[in-house]
ROBALO-156257 format. One record per residue (C-alpha): x, z, y. Coordinates in nm, 3 decimals, decimal comma, always signed. Layout:
N
       x       z       y
       X       Z       Y
...
END
This chain:
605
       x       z       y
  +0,000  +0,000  +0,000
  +0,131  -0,078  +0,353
  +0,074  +0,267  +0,522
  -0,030  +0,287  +0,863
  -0,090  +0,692  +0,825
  +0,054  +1,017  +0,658
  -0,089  +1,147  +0,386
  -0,289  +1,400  +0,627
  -0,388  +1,137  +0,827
  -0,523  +0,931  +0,471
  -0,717  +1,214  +0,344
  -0,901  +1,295  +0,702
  -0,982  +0,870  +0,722
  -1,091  +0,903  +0,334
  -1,346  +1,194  +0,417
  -1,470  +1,023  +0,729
  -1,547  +0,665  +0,478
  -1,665  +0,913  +0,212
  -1,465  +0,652  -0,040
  -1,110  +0,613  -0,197
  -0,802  +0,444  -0,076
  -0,526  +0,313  -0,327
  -0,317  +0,048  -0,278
  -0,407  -0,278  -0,161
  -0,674  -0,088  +0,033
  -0,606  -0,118  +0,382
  -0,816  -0,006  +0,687
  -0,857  -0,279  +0,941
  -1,076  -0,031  +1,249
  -1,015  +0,262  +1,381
  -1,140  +0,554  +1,214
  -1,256  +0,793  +1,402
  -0,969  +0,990  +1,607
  -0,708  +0,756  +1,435
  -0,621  +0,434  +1,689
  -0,374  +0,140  +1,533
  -0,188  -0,131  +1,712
  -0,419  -0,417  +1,743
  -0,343  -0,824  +1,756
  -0,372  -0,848  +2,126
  -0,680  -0,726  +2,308
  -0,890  -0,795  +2,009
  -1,029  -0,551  +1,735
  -0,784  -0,705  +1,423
  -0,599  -0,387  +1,323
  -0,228  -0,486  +1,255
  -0,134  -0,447  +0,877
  +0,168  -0,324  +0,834
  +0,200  -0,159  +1,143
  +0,485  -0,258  +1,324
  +0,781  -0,023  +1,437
  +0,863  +0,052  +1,834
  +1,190  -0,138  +1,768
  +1,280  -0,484  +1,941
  +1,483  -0,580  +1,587
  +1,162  -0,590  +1,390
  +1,081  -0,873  +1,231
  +0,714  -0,800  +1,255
  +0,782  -0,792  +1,665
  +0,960  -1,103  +1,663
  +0,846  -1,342  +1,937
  +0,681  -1,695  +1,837
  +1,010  -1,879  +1,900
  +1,181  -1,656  +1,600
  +0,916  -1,625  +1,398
  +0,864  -2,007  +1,383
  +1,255  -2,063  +1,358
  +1,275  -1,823  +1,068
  +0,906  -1,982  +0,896
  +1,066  -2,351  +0,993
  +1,410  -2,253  +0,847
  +1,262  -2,103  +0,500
  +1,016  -2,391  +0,454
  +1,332  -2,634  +0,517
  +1,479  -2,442  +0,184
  +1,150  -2,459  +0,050
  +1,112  -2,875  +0,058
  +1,488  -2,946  -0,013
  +1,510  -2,744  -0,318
  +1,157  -2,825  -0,493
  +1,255  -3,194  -0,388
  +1,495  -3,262  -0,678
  +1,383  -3,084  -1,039
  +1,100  -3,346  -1,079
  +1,205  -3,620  -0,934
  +1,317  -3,806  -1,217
  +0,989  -3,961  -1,331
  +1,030  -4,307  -1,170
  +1,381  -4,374  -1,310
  +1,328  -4,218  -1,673
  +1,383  -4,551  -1,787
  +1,681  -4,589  -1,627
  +1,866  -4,241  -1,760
  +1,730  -4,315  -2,082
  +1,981  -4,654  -2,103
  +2,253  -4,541  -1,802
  +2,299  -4,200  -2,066
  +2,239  -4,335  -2,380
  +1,926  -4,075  -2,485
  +1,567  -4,080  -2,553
  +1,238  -4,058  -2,410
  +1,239  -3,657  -2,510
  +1,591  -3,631  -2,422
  +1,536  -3,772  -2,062
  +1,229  -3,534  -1,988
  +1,433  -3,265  -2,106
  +1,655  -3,280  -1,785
  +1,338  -3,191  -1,630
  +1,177  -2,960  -1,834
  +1,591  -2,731  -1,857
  +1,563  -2,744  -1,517
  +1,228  -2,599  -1,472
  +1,293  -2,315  -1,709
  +1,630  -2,162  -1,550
  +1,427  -2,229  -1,197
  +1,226  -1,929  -1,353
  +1,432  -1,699  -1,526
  +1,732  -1,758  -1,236
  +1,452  -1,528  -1,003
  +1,622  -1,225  -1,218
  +1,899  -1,232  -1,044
  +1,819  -1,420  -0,704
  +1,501  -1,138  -0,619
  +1,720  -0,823  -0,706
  +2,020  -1,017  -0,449
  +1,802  -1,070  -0,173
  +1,655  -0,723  -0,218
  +2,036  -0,567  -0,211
  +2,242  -0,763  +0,043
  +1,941  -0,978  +0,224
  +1,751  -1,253  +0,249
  +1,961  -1,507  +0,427
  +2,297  -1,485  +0,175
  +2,052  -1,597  -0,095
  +1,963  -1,870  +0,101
  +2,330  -2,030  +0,175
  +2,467  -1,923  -0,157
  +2,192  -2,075  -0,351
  +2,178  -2,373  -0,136
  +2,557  -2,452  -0,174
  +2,468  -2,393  -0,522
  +2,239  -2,667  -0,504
  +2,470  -2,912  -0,300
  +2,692  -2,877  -0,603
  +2,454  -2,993  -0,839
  +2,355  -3,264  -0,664
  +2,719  -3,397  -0,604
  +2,767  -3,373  -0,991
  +2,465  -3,574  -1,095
  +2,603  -3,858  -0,844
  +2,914  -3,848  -1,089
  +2,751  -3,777  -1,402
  +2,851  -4,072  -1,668
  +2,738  -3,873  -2,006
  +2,427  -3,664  -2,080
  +2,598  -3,383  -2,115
  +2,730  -3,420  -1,772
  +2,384  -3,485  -1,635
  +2,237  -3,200  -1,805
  +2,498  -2,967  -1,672
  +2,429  -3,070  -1,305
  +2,034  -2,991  -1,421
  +2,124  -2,648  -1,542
  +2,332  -2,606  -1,215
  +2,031  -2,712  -1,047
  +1,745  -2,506  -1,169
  +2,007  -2,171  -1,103
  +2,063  -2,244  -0,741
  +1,679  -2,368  -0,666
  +1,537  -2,011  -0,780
  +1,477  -1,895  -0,418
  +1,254  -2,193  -0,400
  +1,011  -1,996  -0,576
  +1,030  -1,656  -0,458
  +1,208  -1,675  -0,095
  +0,963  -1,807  +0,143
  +0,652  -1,537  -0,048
  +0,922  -1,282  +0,058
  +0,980  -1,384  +0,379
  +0,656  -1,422  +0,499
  +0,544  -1,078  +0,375
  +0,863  -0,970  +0,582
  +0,802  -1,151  +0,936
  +0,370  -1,184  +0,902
  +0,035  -0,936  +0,905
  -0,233  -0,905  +0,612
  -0,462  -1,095  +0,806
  -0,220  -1,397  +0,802
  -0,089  -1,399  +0,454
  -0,372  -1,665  +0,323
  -0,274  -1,958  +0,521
  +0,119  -1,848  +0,565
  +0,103  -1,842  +0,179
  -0,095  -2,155  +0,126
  +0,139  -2,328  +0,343
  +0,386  -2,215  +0,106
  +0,236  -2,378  -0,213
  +0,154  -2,672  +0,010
  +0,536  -2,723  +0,104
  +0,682  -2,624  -0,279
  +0,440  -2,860  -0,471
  +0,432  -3,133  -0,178
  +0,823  -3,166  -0,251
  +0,784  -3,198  -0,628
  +0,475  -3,496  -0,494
  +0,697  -3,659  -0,275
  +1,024  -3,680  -0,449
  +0,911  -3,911  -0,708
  +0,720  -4,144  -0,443
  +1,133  -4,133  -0,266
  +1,306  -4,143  -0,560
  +1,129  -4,427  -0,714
  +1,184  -4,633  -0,351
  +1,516  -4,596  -0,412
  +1,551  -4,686  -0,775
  +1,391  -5,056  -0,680
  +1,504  -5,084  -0,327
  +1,893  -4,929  -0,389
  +1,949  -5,122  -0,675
  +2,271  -5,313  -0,602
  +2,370  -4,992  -0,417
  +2,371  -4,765  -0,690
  +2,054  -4,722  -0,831
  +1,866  -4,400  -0,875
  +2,257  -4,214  -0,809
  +2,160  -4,276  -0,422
  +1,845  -4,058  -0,482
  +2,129  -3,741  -0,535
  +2,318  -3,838  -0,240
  +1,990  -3,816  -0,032
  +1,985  -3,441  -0,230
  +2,305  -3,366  -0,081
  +2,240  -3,448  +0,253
  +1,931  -3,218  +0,294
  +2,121  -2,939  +0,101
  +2,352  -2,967  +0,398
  +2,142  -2,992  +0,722
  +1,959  -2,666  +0,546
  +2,233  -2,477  +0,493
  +2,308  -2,538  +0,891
  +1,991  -2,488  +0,999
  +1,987  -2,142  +0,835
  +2,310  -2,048  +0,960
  +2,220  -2,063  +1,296
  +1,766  -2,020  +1,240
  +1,766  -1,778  +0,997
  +1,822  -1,430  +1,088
  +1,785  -1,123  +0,799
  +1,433  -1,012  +0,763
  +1,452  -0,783  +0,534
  +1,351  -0,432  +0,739
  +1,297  -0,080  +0,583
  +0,919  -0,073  +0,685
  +0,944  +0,287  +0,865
  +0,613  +0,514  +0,777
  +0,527  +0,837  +1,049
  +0,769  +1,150  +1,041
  +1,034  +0,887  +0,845
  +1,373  +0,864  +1,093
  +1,391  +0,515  +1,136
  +1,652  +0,385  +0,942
  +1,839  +0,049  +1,160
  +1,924  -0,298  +0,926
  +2,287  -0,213  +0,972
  +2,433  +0,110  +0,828
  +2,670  +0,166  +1,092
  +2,349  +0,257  +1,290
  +2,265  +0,564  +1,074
  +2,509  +0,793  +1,215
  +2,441  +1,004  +1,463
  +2,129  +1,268  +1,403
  +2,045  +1,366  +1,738
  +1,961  +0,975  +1,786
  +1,781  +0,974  +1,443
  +1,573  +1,274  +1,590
  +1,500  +1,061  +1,887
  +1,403  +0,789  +1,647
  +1,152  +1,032  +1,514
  +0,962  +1,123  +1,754
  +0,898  +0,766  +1,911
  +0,804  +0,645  +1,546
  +0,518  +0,947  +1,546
  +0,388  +0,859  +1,852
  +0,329  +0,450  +1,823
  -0,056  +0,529  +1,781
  -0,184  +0,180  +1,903
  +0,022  +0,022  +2,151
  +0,356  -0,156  +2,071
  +0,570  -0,232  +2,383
  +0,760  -0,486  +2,142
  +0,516  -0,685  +1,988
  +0,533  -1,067  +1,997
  +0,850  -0,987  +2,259
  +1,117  -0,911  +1,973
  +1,412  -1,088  +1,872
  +1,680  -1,022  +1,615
  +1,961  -0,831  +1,648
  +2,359  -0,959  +1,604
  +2,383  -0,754  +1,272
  +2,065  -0,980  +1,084
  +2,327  -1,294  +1,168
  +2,574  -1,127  +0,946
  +2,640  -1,297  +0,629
  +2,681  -0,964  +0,423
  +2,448  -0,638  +0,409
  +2,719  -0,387  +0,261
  +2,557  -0,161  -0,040
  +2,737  +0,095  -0,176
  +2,523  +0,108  -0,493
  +2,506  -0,242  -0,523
  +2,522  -0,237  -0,913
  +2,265  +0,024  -0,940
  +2,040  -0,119  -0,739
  +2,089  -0,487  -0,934
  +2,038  -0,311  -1,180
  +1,673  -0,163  -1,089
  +1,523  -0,447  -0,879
  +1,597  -0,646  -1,259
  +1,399  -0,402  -1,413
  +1,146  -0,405  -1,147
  +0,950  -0,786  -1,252
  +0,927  -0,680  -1,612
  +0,734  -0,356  -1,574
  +0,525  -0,561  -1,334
  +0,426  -0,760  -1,644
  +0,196  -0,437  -1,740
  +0,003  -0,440  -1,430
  -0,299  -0,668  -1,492
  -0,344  -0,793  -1,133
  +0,004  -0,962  -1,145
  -0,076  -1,078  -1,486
  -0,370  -1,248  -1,418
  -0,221  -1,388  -1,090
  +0,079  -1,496  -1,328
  -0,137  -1,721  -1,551
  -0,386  -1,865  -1,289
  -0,046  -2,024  -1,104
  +0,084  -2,107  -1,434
  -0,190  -2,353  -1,541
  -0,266  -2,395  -1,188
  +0,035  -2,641  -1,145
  +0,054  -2,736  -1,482
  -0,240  -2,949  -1,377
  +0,047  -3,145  -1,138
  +0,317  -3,097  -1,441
  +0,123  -3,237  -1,703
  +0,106  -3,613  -1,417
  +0,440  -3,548  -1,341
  +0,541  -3,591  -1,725
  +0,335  -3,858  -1,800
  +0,298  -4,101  -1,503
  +0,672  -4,242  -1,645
  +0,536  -4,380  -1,960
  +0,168  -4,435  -1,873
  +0,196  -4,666  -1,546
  +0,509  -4,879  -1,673
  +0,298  -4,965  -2,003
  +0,037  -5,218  -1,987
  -0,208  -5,276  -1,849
  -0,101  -5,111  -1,559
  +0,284  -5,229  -1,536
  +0,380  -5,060  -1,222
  +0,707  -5,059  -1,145
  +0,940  -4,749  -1,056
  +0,838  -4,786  -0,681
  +0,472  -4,819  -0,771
  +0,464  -4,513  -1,028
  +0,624  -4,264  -0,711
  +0,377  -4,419  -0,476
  +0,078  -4,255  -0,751
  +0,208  -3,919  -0,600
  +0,057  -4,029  -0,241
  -0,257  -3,891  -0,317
  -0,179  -3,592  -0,515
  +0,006  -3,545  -0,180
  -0,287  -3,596  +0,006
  -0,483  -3,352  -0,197
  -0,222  -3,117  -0,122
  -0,258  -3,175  +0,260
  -0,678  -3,126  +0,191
  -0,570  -2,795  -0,005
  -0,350  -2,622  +0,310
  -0,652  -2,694  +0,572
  -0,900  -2,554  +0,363
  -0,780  -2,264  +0,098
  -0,580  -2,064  +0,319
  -0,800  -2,072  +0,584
  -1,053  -1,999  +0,401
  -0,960  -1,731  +0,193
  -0,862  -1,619  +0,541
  -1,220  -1,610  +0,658
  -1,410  -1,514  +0,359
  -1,162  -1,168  +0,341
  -1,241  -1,119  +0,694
  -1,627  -1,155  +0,647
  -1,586  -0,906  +0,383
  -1,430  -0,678  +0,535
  -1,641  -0,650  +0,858
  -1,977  -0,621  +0,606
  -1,737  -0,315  +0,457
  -1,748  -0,145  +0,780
  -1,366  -0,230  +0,797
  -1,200  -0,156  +0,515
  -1,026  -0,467  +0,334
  -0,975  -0,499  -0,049
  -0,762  -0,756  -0,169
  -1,027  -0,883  -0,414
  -1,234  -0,998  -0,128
  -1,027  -1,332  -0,155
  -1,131  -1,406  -0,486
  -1,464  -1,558  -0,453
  -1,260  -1,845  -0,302
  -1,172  -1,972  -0,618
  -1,496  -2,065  -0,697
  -1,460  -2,485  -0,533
  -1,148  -2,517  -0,660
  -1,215  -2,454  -0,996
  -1,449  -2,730  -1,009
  -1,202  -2,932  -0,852
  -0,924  -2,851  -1,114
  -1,205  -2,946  -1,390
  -1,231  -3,280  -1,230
  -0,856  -3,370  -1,197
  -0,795  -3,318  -1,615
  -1,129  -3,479  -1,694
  -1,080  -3,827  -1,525
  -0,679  -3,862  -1,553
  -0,746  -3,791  -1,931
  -1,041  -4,017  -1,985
  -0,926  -4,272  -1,806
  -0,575  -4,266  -1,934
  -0,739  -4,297  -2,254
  -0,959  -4,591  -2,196
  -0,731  -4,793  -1,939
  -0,996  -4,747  -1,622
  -0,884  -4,869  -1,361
  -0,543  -4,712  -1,175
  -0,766  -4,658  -0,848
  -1,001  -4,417  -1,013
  -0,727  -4,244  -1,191
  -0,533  -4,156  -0,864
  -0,756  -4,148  -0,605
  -0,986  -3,928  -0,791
  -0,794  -3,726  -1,052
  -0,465  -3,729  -0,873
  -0,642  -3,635  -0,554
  -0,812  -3,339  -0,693
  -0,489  -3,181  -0,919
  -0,297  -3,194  -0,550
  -0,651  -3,004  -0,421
  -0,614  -2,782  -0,761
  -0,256  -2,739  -0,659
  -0,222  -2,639  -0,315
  -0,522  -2,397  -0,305
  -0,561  -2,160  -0,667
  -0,169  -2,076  -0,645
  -0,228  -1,943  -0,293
  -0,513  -1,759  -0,351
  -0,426  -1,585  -0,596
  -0,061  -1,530  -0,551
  -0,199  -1,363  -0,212
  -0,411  -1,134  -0,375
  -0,134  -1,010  -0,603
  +0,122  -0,962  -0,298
  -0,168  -0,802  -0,093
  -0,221  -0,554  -0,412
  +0,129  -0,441  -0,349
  +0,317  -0,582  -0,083
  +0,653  -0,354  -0,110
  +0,703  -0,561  -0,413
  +0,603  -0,892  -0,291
  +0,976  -1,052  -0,444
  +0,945  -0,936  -0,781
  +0,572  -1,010  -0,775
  +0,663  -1,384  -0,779
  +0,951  -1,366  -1,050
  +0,714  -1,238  -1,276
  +0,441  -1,535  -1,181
  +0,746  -1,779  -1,144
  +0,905  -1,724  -1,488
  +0,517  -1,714  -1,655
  +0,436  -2,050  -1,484
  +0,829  -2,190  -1,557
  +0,849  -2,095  -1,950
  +0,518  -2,270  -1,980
  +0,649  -2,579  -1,797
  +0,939  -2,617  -2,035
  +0,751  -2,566  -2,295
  +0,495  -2,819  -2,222
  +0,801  -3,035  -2,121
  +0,902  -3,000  -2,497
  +0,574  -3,084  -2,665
  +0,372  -3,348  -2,412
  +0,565  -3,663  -2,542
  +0,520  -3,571  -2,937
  +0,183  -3,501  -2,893
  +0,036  -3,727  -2,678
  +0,242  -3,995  -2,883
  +0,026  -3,857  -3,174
  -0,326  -3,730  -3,057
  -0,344  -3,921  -2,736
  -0,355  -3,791  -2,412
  -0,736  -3,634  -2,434
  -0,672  -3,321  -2,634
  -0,325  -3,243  -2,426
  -0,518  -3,269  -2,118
  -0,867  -3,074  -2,207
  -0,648  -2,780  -2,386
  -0,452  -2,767  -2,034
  -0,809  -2,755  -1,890
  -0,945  -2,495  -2,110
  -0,718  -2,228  -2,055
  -0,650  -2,290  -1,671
  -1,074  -2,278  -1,654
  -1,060  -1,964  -1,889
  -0,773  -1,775  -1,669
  -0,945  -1,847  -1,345
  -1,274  -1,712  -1,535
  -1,122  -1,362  -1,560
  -1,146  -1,336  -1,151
  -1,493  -1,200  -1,212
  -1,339  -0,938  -1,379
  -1,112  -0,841  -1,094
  -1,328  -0,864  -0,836
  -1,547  -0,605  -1,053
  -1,306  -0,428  -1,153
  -0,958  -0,514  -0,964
  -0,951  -0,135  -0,794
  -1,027  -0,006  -1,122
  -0,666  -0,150  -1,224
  -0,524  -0,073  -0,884
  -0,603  +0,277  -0,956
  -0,426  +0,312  -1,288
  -0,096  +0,142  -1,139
  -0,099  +0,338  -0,845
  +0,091  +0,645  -0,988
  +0,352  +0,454  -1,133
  +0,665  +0,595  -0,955
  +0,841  +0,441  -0,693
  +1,127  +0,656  -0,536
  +1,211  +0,601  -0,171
  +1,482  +0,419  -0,016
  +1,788  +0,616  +0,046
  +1,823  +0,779  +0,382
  +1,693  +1,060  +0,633
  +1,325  +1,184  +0,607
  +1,149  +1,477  +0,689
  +1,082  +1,726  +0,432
  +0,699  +1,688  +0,423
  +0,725  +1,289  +0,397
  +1,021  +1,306  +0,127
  +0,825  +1,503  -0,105
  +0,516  +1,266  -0,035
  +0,733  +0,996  -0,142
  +0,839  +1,141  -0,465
  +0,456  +1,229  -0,558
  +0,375  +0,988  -0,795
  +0,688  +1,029  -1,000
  +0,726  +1,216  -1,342
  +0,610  +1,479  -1,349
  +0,934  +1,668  -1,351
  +1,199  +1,542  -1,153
  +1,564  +1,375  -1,241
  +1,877  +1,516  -1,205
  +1,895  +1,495  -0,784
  +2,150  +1,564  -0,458
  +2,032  +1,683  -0,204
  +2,190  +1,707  +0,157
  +2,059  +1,958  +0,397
  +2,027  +1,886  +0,774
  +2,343  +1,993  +1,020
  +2,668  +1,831  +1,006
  +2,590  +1,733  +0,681
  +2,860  +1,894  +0,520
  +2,655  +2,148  +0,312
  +2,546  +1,990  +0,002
  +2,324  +2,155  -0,168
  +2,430  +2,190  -0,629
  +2,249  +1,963  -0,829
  +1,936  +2,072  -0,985
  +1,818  +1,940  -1,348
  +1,388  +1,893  -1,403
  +1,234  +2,058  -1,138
  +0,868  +2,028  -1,129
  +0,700  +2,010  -0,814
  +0,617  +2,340  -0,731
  +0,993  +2,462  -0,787
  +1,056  +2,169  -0,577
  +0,843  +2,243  -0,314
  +0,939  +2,622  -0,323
  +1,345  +2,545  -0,297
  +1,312  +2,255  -0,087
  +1,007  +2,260  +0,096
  +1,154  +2,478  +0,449
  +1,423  +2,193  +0,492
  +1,403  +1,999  +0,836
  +1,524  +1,707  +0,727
  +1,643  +1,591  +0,361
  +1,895  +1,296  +0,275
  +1,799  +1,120  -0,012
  +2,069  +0,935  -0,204
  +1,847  +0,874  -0,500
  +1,819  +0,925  -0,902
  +2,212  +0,974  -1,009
  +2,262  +0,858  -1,358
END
């Protein structure tokens, strides 16, 4: 839950309701005596509230907000433009590389599953040192790869420069979801996050209408290679442009009584400053001097956020995505993404071998310019999902007396469902009868770009709205769901389409996308039900300087008997207190419950 009150403050707001809030609840009015810093002069109560600090991100003016968005979204596009873009020249890497139709998609389908499981490591980075080191490591990463295809003679080569590739496009998946849960409000998130999906999956449209261009235009120039030198190029101007546009946005989201701790650690030094800190944090209430006036500060340009735990805390933000597996919310949004875009994966794999063959006999040009109107569906899906979801939360919430739960988004499922129904349905039966190419794309590639843009965003939103703090590893565990089932339909699409035909591939793909969007009726029944049972699952505070009544807050939902802990007490710091072994809360309480102020330096193992 983004906090905008103590736990006094919750408990006076939850007796003035008369109803429960867990996370993912948020209160959007002011409640009674308890005012919140508001989007302008209007009534939209800011969600997470943002800190009195010019260095926010959440205070950042337009002009940094939009460079940081424009700078992500630049990463975005450049690295979903090359995993699928071979389509249009499969032909040609099935001769140039001396493999097979299987062998050819495999490039594809090796690439899509390390693009997943890559997120293990990329998430728990940008969680220790920062956003924007991900994003120039993982785009030089990516610059590599692309340089090595260019040169690649054998398929082992190429496949190497594909396994490259799907390592360093990871942050594709899970960077810009971060980042715009770092720099934008609740009330935002739905078109913010649509325009993500819109951006990721309009790259993976658009490179095969590019690469194809190339193949037949570029011949005598080098064929489909001059699609990877393209690659390069992009890599490049993005790993400029975020040099210079994108500052670190990572920021320890400061809740009342907490000393606000600064981005850079050489800012944590002196107390009487942190008590100063204090004080002004308390007393926000619901004006921000900073807000939309912000900029960042010369320490989020650095290149390097220095950790001295930096193994440990690998070590837990890996852990993190796989306990997140348990909690059904992020389950459910895991599998309605998965099949979501398999609805564009299952087109992308088969437009090579369906359009070339008669009696259709498109070229390689021809087969990338099919991906027009999927793109085109896409643009349909940004101006009307996010927006939407947008408004249909907001009605909700004012008919709730202004209280928001993230299941209020849900019903917006409901169109595109129908519209993902339509997509498999006429791409299958008219693959299978030969209709004619214009009813095939128009229609069926139309809607999966619809299908594609829209049930992603929705319900990836509604996940990361459930619980924001974790918004990273919320999309490694969706990512590597939707990415192992890519590979694996990468592996079995030729075989059995070659032997069923492509009906049964594409209604089974139907079935289960139509069956996992189904189960939103259950959560919006029942999605604070599950809320509830994850919401004691323990998540121990950031290290650093909090007041006594706040740091045992924090530690509430933890076992029930506490790990071996230090503990500093407040003064010249010098007086640390001896380690004590399970303490329940009361003997916790009763030791350490008169301290002013406690420095946490978390769970020793």
């Amino acid at each position: 839950m983004e906090m905008n009150y103590t736990k006094g403050e919750l408990e006076d707001i939850q007796r003035e309701l008369h109803m429960e809030i867990i996370p993912g609840t948020e209160i959007m009015t002011d409640v009674g005596t308890h005012h919140f810093v508001k989007l302008g002069k209007g009534s939209v109560v800011l969600v997470p509230q943002p800190s009195p600090d010019k260095h926010d991100p959440l205070n950042w003016s337009l002009l940094w907000k939009t460079s940081t968005i424009s700078a992500v979204a630049l990463l975005t596009f450049s690295q979903g433009f090359a995993p699928l873009a071979n389509s249009p020249f499969l032909e040609h890497l099935i001769v140039e590389l001396d493999t097979d139709l299987e062998g050819a998609i495999r490039f594809t389908s090796m690439a899509i599953l390390l693009l997943g499981f890559s997120n293990f490591i990329w998430v728990p980075m940008s969680n220790v040192i920062g956003r924007r080191p991900v994003y120039v490591i993982s785009q030089v990463l990516c610059l590599v790869s692309y340089v090595l295809r260019v040169k690649a003679h054998s398929y082992k080569q190429f496949m190497a420069a594909c396994v490259l590739n799907g390592i360093g496009s990871g942050p594709v998946e899970t960077l810009m979801p971060t980042v715009i849960a770092d720099i934008y409000f609740l009330h935002d998130r739905g078109k913010w996050n649509t325009l993500y999906w819109v951006l990721y999956m309009g790259s993976l449209m658009v490179a095969p209408i590019v690469s194809g261009a190339m193949t037949d235009q570029l011949a005598e120039h080098g064929s489909w290679r001059t699609f990877w030198w393209l690659n390069t190029a992009m890599a490049a101007f993005s790993i400029v442009v975020g040099l210079f546009a994108f500052p670190e946005t990572q920021w320890h989201r400061v809740h009342p009584g907490e000393v606000a701790e600064s981005s850079s650690a050489e800012n944590v030094k002196d107390t009487t400053e942190n008590k100063e800190s204090v004080t002004t944090e308390a007393s926000v209430g619901h004006s921000d001097p900073w807000f939309g006036k912000g900029s960042p500060s010369k320490g989020q340009f650095s290149f390097y956020k220095h950790n001295p735990n930096f193994f440990k805390a690998l070590l837990a933000d890996f852990i993190l995505p796989w306990r997140l597996f348990t909690f059904p919310i992020v389950e459910f949004s895991a599998f309605v993404v998965s099949w979501s875009c398999s609805n564009f994966l299952i087109l992308n794999l088969t437009q090579g071998f369906v359009f070339p063959a008669p009696p259709y006999n498109f070229t390689s040009q021809q087969i990338g310019f099919t991906n027009f109107a999927i793109l085109a569906g896409a643009g349909i899906g940004l101006f009307t999902a996010g927006p939407l979801s947008d408004w249909v939360a907001k009605r909700s919430t004012d008919k709730n007396g202004g209280v928001r739960e993230p299941e209020m988004r849900l019903p917006t499922m409901i169109p595109y469902v129908f519209i993902m129904i339509i997509s498999h349905v006429v791409t299958a039966v008219g693959y299978m009868r030969g209709w004619p190419w214009e009813v095939i794309v128009v229609i069926g590639y139309t809607c999966a770009g619809i299908n594609a843009a829209s049930l992603p965003g929705i319900v990836s939103t509604y996940a990361v709205d459930s619980y924001k703090p974790v918004a990273g590893s919320i999309f490694v565990a969706i990512t590597v769901n939707k990415n192992l089932w890519g590979y694996g339909m990468g592996e079995f699409i030729v075989p059995w389409t070659t032997a069923d035909g492509y009906y049964p591939a594409f209604m089974v793909n139907m079935a289960l996308s139509t069956v996992f969007c189904l189960f939103g009726i259950v959560f919006f029944y029942y999605g604070k039900t599950f809320r509830r049972w994850t919401r004691n699952t323990c998540n121990q505070p950031r290290k650093g300087i909090y007041e006594d009544s706040v740091f045992v807050e924090a530690l509430e939902n933890c076992a029930p008997r506490f790990a071996l802990a230090i503990w500093k007490q407040e003064g010249e710091f010098d007086n640390k207190l001896p380690p004590r072994h399970g303490l329940t809360r009361a003997e916790f309480r009763k030791e350490f419950g008169q301290l002013h102020r406690v420095v946490w330096e978390g769970f020793p193992t």
